[in-house]
C-alpha positions as CSV (number, residue, x, y, z in Angstrom):
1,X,34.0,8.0,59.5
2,X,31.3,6.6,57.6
3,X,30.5,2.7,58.3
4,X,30.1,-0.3,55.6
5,X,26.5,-0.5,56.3
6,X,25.9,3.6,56.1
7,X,28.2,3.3,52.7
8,X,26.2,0.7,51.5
9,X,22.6,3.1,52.4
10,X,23.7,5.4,50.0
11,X,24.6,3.5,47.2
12,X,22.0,4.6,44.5
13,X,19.6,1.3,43.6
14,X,20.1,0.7,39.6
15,X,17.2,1.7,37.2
16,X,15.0,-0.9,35.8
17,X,14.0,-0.9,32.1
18,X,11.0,1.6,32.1
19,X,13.1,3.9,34.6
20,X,15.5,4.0,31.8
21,X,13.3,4.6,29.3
22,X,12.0,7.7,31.3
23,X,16.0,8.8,31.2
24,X,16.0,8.5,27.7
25,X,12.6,10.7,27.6
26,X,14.3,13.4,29.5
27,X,17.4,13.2,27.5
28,X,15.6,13.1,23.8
29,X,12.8,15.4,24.2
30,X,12.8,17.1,20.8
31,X,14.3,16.5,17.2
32,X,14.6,19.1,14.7
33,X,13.8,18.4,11.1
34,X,17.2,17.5,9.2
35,X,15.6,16.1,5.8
36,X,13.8,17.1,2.8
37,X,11.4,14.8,0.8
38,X,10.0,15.5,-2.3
39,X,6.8,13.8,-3.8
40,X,5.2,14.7,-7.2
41,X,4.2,18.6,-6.6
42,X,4.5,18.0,-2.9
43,X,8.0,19.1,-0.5
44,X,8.0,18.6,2.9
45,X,10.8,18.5,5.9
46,X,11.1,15.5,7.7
47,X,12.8,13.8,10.3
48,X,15.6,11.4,9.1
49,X,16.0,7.7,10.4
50,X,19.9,9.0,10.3
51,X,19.1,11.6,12.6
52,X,16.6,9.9,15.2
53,X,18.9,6.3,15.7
54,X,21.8,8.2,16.3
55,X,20.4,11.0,18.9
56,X,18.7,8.0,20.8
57,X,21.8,5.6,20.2
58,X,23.8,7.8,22.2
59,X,20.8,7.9,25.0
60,X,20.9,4.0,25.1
61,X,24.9,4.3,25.5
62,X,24.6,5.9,28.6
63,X,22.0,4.4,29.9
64,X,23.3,0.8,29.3
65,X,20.0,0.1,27.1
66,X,20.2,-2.4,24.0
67,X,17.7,-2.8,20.9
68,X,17.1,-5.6,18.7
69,X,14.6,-6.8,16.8
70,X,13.8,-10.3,17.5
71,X,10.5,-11.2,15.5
72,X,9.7,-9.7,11.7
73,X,6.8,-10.5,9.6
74,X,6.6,-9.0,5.6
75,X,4.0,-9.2,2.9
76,X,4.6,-7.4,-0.5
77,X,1.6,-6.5,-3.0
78,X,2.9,-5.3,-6.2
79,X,5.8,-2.6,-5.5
80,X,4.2,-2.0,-1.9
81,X,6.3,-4.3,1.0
82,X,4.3,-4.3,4.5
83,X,6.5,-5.3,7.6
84,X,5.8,-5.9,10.9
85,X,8.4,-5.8,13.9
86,X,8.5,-6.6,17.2
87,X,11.9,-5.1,18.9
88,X,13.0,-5.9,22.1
89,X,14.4,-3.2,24.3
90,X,16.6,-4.2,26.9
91,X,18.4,-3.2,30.5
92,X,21.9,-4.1,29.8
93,X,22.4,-3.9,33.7
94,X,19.5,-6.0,35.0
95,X,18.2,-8.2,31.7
96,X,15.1,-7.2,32.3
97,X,13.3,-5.7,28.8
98,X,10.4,-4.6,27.2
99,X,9.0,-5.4,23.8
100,X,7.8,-2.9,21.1
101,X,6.0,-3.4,18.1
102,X,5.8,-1.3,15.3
103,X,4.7,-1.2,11.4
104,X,6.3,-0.2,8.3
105,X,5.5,-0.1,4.8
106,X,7.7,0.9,1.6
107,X,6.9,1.6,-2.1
108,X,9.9,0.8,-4.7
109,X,9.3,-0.6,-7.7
110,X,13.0,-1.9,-7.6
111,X,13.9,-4.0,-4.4
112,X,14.2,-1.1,-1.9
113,X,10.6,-1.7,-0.6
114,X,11.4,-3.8,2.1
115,X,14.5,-1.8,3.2
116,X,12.2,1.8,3.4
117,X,9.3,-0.1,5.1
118,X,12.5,-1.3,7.6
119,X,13.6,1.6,8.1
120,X,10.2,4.0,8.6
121,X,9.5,0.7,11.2
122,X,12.4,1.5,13.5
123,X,12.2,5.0,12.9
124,X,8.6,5.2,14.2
125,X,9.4,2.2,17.2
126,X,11.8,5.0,18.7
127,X,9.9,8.0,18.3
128,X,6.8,6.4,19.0
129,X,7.7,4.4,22.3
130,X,9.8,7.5,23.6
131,X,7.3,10.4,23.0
132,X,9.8,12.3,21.0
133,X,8.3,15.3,19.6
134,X,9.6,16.7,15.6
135,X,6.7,18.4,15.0
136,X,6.6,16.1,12.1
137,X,3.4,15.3,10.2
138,X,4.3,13.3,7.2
139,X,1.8,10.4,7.9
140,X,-0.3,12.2,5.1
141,X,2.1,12.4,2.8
142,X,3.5,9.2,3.5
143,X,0.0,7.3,3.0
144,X,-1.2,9.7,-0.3
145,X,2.1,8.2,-1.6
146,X,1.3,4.6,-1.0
147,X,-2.2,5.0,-1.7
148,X,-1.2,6.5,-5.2
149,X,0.7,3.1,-5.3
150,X,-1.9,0.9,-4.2
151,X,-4.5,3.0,-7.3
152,X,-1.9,2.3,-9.7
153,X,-1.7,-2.0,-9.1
154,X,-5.8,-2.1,-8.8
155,X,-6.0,-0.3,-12.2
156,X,-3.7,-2.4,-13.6
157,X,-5.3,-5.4,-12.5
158,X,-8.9,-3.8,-13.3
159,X,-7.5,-3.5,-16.8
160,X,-6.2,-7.4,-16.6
161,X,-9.5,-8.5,-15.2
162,X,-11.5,-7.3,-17.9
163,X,-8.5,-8.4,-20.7
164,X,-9.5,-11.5,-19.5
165,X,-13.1,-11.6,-19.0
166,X,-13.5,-10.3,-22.8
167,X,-11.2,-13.7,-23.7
168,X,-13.5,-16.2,-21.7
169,X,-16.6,-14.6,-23.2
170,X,-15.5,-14.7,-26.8
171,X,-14.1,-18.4,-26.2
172,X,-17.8,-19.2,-24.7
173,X,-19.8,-17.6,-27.2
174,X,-21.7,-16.2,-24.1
175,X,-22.1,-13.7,-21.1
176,X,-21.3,-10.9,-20.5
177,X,-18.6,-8.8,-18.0
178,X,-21.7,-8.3,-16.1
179,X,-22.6,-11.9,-15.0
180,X,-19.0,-12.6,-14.8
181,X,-18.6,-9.9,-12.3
182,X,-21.2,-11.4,-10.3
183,X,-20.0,-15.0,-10.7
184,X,-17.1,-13.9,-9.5
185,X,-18.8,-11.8,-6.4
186,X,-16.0,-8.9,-6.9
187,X,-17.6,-5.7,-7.1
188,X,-16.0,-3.2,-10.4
189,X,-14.9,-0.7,-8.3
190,X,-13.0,-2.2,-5.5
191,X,-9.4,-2.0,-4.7
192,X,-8.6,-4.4,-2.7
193,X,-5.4,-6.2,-4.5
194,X,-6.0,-9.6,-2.9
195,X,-9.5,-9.9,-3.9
196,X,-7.8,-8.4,-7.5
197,X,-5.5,-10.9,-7.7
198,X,-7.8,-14.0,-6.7
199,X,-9.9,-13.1,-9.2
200,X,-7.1,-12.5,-11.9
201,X,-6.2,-16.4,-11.0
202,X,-9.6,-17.4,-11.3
203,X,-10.0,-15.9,-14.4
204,X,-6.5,-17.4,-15.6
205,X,-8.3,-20.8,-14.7
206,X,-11.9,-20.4,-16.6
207,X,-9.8,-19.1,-19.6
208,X,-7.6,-21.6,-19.7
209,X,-10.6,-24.4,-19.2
210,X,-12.6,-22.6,-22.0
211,X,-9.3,-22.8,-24.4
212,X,-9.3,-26.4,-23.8
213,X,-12.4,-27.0,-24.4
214,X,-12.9,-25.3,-27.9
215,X,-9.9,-27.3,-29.2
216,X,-11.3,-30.4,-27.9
């Protein structure tokens, strides 16, 4: 008959948080492409965010593992939201955790942009911090679409820029888009939107100043 203390030997030690997360690596090896996206001429399979929180749900179940986000950061330029998220993975059985950080970004010119950039962040946080393989590639695809977003807001504000530069030179009498460009140290074929929309402001300001003073 076995003793307390030879009982007691054989009792298996519990898993700590990255031993777990190697369990969930054995059990979630490989997703299958469930979805199909569509983009202008472009169709591709992709993984869902349905598909990859449910598979590893059911790993973290098992394994007595919990996931939470617990800090979020967003920005949003034009119809393009940014978000950034640190989630906190934790041993339900010891409290000890890990923290993972991950990126989304979502394009809607409605007010869906933050929940898609959410979603694509969590999505990613799983695959990414458990080496699951889809044989996914829709990064491409993914950043020609936000790229085509990010064209469409600098050409819009290209177009507002100049709107406005024409209305400061014809209130002055003077210049030229030229000069103003170079006041202005923005460079005509940049698309960076923050630089686009300082300027825009700026502009707003010198038009506004040059109103004022050919009424006064």
């Amino acid at each position: 008959m076995a003793t307390k203390t030879e009982e007691q030997a054989v009792e298996p030690k519990p898993l700590n948080i990255h031993q777990k997360m190697l369990e969930v690596m054995k059990k979630v090896e490989y997703l299958k492409k469930d979805d199909k996206v569509e983009f202008k001429n472009t169709s591709y399979k992709g993984l869902s965010e349905e598909k990859v929180t449910s598979t590893v749900r059911q790993a973290f179940v098992e394994l007595g593992l919990v996931m939470y986000p617990i800090h979020q950061t967003s920005t949003r330029v034009g119809n393009l939201t940014t978000i950034d998220v640190t989630y906190r993975l934790v041993n339900a059985d010891g409290g000890d955790y890990v923290d993972i950080v991950s990126t989304g970004e979502g394009a809607d010119s409605q007010d869906k942009a933050a929940g898609k950039a959410m979603t694509y962040a969590y999505k990613y946080a799983l695959l990414r911090s458990f080496a699951i393989a889809s044989g996914e590639d829709t990064d491409k695809i993914h950043s020609a679409k936000l790229d085509e977003e990010l064209k469409k807001k600098a050409n819009e504000a290209h177009a507002n820029i100049i709107k406005l530069m024409d209305q400061y030179i014809a209130l002055r009498e003077t210049g030229s888009r030229e000069k103003l460009y170079e006041f202005l140290k923005i460079e005509p074929e940049t698309n960076d939107i923050n630089m686009l929309n300082y300027v825009i402001g700026k502009l707003n300001e010198m038009v506004k100043g040059a109103r004022k003073d050919a009424t006064a």
